[in-house]
Structure formats: structure tokens, C-alpha cells
C-alpha positions in Angstrom: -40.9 -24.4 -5.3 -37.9 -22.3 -6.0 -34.2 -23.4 -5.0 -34.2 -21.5 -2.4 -36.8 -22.0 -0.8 -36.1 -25.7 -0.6 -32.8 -25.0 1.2 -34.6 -22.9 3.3 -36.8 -26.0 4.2 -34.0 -28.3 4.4 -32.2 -26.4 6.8 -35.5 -26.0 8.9 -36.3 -29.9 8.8 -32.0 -30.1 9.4 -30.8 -27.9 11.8 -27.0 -29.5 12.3 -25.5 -27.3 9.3 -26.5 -24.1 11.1 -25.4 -25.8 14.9 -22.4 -26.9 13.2 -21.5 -23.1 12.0 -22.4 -21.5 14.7 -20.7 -23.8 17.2 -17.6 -23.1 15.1 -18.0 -19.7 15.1 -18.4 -19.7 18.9 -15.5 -21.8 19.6 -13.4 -19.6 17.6 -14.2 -16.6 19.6 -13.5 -18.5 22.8 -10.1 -19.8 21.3 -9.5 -16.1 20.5 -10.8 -14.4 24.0 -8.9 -17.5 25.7 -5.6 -17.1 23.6 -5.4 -12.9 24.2 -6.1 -13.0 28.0 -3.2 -15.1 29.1 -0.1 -13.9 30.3 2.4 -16.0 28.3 0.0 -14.3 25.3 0.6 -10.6 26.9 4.0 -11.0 27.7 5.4 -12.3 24.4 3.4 -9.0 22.9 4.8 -6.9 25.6 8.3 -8.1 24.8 7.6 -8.3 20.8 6.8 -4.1 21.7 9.5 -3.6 23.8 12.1 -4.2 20.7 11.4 -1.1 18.6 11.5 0.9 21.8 15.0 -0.2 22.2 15.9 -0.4 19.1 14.8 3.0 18.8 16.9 4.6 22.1 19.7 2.7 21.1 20.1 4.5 17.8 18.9 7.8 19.2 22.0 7.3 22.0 24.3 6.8 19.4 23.3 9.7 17.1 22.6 12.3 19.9 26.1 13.8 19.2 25.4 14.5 15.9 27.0 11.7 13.8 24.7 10.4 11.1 23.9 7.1 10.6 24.4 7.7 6.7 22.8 6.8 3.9 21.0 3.6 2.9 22.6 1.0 0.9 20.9 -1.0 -1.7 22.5 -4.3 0.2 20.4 -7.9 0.4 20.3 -7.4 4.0 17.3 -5.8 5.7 18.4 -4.2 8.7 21.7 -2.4 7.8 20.0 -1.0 5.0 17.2 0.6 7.4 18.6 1.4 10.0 20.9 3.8 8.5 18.2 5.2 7.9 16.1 5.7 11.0 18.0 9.3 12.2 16.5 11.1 8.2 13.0 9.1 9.0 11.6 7.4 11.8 9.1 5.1 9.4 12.6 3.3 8.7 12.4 1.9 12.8 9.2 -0.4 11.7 11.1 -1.5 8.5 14.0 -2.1 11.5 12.0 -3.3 13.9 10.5 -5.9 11.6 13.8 -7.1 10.1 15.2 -7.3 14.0 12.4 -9.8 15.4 11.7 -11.8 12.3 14.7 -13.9 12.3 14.4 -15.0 16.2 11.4 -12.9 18.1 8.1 -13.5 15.8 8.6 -16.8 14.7 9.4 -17.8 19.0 5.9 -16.3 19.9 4.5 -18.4 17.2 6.3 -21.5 17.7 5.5 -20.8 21.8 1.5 -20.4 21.0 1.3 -22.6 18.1 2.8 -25.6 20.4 0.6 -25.0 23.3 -2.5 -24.9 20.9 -3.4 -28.7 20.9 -1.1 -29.9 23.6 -1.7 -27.6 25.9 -5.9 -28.7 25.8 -4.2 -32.3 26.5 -2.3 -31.3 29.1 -4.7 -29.6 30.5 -7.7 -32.5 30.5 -10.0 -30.1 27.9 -9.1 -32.0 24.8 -11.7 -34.5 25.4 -14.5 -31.9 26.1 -13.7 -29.5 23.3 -14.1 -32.8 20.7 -17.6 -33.8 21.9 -19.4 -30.7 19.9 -21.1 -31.1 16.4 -17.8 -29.4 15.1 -15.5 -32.2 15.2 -11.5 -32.8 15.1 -10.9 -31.3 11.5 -13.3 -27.8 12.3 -11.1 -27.7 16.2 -7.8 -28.0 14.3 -9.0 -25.2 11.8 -10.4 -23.2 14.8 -7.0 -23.4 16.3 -4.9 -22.8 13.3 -7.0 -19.7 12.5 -6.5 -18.6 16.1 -2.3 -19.5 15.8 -2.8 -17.0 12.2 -4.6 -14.2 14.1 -1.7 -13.8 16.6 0.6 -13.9 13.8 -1.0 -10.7 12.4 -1.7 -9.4 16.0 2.2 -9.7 17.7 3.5 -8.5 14.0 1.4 -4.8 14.0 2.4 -4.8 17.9 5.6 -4.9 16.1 5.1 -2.2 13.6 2.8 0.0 15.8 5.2 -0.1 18.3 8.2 1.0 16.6 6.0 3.9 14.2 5.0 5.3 17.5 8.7 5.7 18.8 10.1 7.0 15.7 7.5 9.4 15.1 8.4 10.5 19.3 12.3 10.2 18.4 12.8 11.1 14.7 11.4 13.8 12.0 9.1 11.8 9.7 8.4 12.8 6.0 8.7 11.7 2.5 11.3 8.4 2.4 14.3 7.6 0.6 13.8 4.1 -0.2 17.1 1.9 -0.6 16.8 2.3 -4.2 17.9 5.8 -3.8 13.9 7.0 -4.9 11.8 9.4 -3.1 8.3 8.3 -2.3 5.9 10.1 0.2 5.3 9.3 3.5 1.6 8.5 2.9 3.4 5.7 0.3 5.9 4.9 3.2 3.1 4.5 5.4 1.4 2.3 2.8 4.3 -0.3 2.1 4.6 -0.7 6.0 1.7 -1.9 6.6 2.1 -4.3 3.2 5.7 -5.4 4.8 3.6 -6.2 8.0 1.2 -8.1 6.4 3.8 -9.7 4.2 5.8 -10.4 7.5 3.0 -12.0 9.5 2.2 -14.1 6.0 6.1 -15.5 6.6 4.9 -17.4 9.9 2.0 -19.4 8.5 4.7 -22.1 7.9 6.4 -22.1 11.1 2.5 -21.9 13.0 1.8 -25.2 10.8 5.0 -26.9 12.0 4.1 -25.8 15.8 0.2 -26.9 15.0 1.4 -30.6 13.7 3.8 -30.8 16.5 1.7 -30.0 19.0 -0.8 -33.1 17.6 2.2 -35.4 18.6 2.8 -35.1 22.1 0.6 -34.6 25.6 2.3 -31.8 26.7 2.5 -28.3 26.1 5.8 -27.1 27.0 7.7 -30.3 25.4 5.5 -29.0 21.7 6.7 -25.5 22.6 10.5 -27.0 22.9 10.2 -28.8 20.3 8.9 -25.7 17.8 11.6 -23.6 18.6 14.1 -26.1 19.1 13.3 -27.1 15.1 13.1 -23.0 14.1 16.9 -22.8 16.0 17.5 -25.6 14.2 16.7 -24.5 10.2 17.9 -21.2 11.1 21.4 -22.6 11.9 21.1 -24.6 8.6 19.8 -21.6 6.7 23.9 -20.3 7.6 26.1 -23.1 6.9 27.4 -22.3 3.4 28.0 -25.9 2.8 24.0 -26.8 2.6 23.2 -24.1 0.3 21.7 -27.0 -1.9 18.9 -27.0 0.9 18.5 -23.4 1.8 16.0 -22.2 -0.5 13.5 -24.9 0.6 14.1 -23.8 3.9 11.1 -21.7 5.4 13.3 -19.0 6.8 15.5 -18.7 4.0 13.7 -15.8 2.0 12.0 -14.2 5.8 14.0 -10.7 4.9 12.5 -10.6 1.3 10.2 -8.3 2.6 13.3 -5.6 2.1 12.5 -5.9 -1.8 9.1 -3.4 -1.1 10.5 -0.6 -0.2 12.7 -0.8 -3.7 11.2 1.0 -6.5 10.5 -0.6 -8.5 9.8 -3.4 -6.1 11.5 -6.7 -6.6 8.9 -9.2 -6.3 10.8 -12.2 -7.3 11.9 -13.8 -3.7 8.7 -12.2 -2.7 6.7 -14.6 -4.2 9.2 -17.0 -3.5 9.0 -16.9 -0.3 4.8 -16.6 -0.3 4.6 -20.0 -2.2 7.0 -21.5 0.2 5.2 -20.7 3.2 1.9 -22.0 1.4 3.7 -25.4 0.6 4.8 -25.2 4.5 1.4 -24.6 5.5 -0.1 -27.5 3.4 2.3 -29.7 3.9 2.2 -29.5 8.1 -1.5 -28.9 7.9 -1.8 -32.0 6.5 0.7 -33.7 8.9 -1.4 -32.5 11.4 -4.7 -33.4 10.5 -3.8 -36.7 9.6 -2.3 -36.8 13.5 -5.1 -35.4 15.6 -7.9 -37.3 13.0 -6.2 -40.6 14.2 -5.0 -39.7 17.6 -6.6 -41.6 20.5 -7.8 -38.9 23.0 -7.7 -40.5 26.5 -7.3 -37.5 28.7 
């Protein structure tokens, strides 16, 4: 008998693999359906797209009597350096729009969803019911961390979508200037914004690890959600103090606006990847915390 016809007869005589994966598969489509249809969800979207619009009007307002906004700079900082150039291109309001909501906006929604993903179910009396499945603690906590990632990508290209649609309504689009003073088409613009989203929403997984393990220590959902952004407040205010710059770098927000470096060409990939391997040791670090919290925690609700 072949290898694979004796898994095939394994899994016939053993069924709980395939219950396992399919319970896990189920439970992540719930956590998704259940996650997208509240209104906290479509609210922090509907405010996350409401930031390019004004964005957007504001700089329209400002240029309508036909002062420029004037050329790009090559600066370290994001949004000057974009928005300057929104009035030649509106492609440069995602870059904007991105660079606006990352330090404060994003990461809130995360910390907000990411808090409420285990407390919340405690809070709510569901905890219990949702652990006595063949999946078990470590497959929930995955399920909801996967769920935590997926509105990271989801509220970031609400982001980005948002603010291409009102620049393409507001502003001429066409081949961009990038802030290295290049020319690259606008179906290479088009290109990099969607990387710089992607890039973006890849910046969260540490803060949605730090809401996920804090959201294993405590029974209620809005003191996890407090508690997230209280701590993202927190580093971001430490990420400014010129006296701890011996810390900054290992802070998780500290290379966020890194993303600027794509639209140089070439592109500067250094604090890229920088910032990448810090949000992986974030991730791993408070993904650990929390497993180790919720394995051990004594669920009496």
C-alpha cells in the first residue's frame, strides 16, 4: 500500500484532523463575518475613509487660488514631502493619506479591535463556548490574531482607496515625480502604492500582538482597548523625547514612516527592513506573551 493511501486510511479511521481544520476554518469565517458587521468595526473604517477626503479638500481649498503647493523635497519626513505634491498628482494624497493616519488613526483601530478580540468574548460570557470545540486555545488565539491582521490590511486599503478616489476627483493624475526628483509612470505610481499599503498594514502586526496579549490579561473589553492605545500614546510620546534616543529604534513606531523610502528611486530599503524585522520580533515576542496568557488562564465566565 502506497503512502498515500495509508493517510487516506488513517484519516478515514481518524476523522479529528479533518474536524479540527475545518472547525478552524469555520470559526475563522465567523470571527471575520462577526468582526466586519459591527458598528465600532464600520465606524473606525468610516472615519479611517473620511481622512483622505479631508485631507484632500483641505489642500484643494488652499490651492484653489492658484498658489502651488511646490515641489517635493527629498526630507525624512513623509508627509511634507507628499503633500507638496498632491496639486501636480493626486496618487501623492494615498502616499498623504497614509503618512497622516499611521502615526495616530491605523494603529487606534488596531489597538481598539485587537483589545476587544479576547476580552471582549469574556466580557461577553462567549469565551467559555468558543474553547469547547476540537480547535482549542492556541488555534482560537490564531483565529483571532489572523482576524486582528485582516482588518489591518482591510482599514489600510480603506485608507489608500479612499484617498486615490478623491485625488483622481480633485487633481490631474499622470506620470509621478518621486521625492528623488525621478519620473516614473503612473502605472509604477500605482504599483508602489499599493506596496506602501501593504508595507503600512505589515507595520501594525506588532501593535495587533501587543492589543492581542493585552486583551488575554483582563475580563473586559474596553479596559484592553484603554490599555492598547494608552501603551501606543505612550511609545509614541517616547519615540519624541530626544533624550531616550538610546531606546527609539527598538520602539515599534519608530521606523512607521519608512515606507517614504519607496517612492525614492532607487528605493532605500534600509529602515525598510528595519522596520519589517522589528515588527516580526514585536509580533513574536507578544504572540508569545499571549499564548502563554490565555494557555494558562482560568476561563470562569
Amino acid at each position: 500500500m502506497s503512502r498515500a493511501d495509508t493517510t487516506a486510511v488513517r484519516e478515514a479511521a481518524d476523522p479529528a484532523p479533518r474536524v479540527r481544520v475545518l472547525w478552524t476554518l469555520g470559526l475563522l469565517r465567523n470571527e471575520l463575518l462577526t468582526t466586519f458587521r459591527r458598528r465600532r468595526t464600520l465606524a473606525l473604517l468610516a472615519v479611517l475613509a473620511a481622512v483622505p477626503v479631508l485631507v484632500g479638500i483641505a489642500v484643494k481649498i488652499e490651492t484653489g487660488d492658484g498658489s502651488s503647493a511646490g515641489p517635493g523635497g527629498g526630507g525624512g519626513e513623509a508627509g511634507p514631502a507628499f503633500i507638496a505634491q498632491i496639486t501636480n498628482n493626486g496618487l501623492f494624497l494615498v502616499f498623504t493619506a497614509l503618512a497622516a493616519t499611521l502615526p495616530f488613526f491605523l494603529p487606534m483601530a488596531i489597538g481598539v479591535v485587537a483589545g476587544d478580540a479576547i476580552a471582549g468574548e469574556s466580557a461577553a460570557g462567549t469565551l467559555r463556548y468558543l474553547l469547547v470545540a476540537p480547535a482549542g486555545r492556541s488555534r482560537l488565539l490564531l483565529t483571532k490574531y489572523a482576524t486582528v491582521m485582516a482588518f489591518c490590511l482591510a482599514a489600510t486599503l480603506v485608507v489608500a482607496v479612499s484617498a486615490l478616489a478623491v485625488g483622481a476627483l480633485l487633481f490631474p493624475l499622470g506620470d509621478l515625480t518621486t521625492i528623488s526628483g525621478t519620473t516614473i509612470g503612473f502605472t509604477d505610481g500605482l504599483l508602489r502604492a499599493l506596496l506602501i499599503a501593504l508595507v503600512v498594514a505589515a507595520s501594525l502586526t506588532g501593535v495587533a500582538a501587543l492589543g492581542l496579549f493585552v486583551s488575554t490579561l483582563t475580563g473586559s473589553g474596553i479596559a484592553a482597548m484603554a490599555t492598547t492605545v494608552g501603551l501606543l500614546i505612550t511609545v509614541q510620546i517616547f519615540d519624541q523625547i530626544p533624550q531616550l534616543h538610546a531606546i527609539q529604534p527598538y520602539l515599534f513606531s519608530h521606523y512607521w514612516l519608512s515606507f517614504a523610502d519607496l517612492m525614492r528611486e532607487p528605493v532605500y530599503w534600509d529602515e525598510l527592513v528595519k522596520n519589517l524585522g522589528l515588527q516580526a520580533l514585536y509580533a513574536a515576542v507578544f504572540g508569545s506573551a499571549a499564548w502563554a496568557s490565555f494557555t494558562t488562564k482560568d476561563i470562569t465566565s
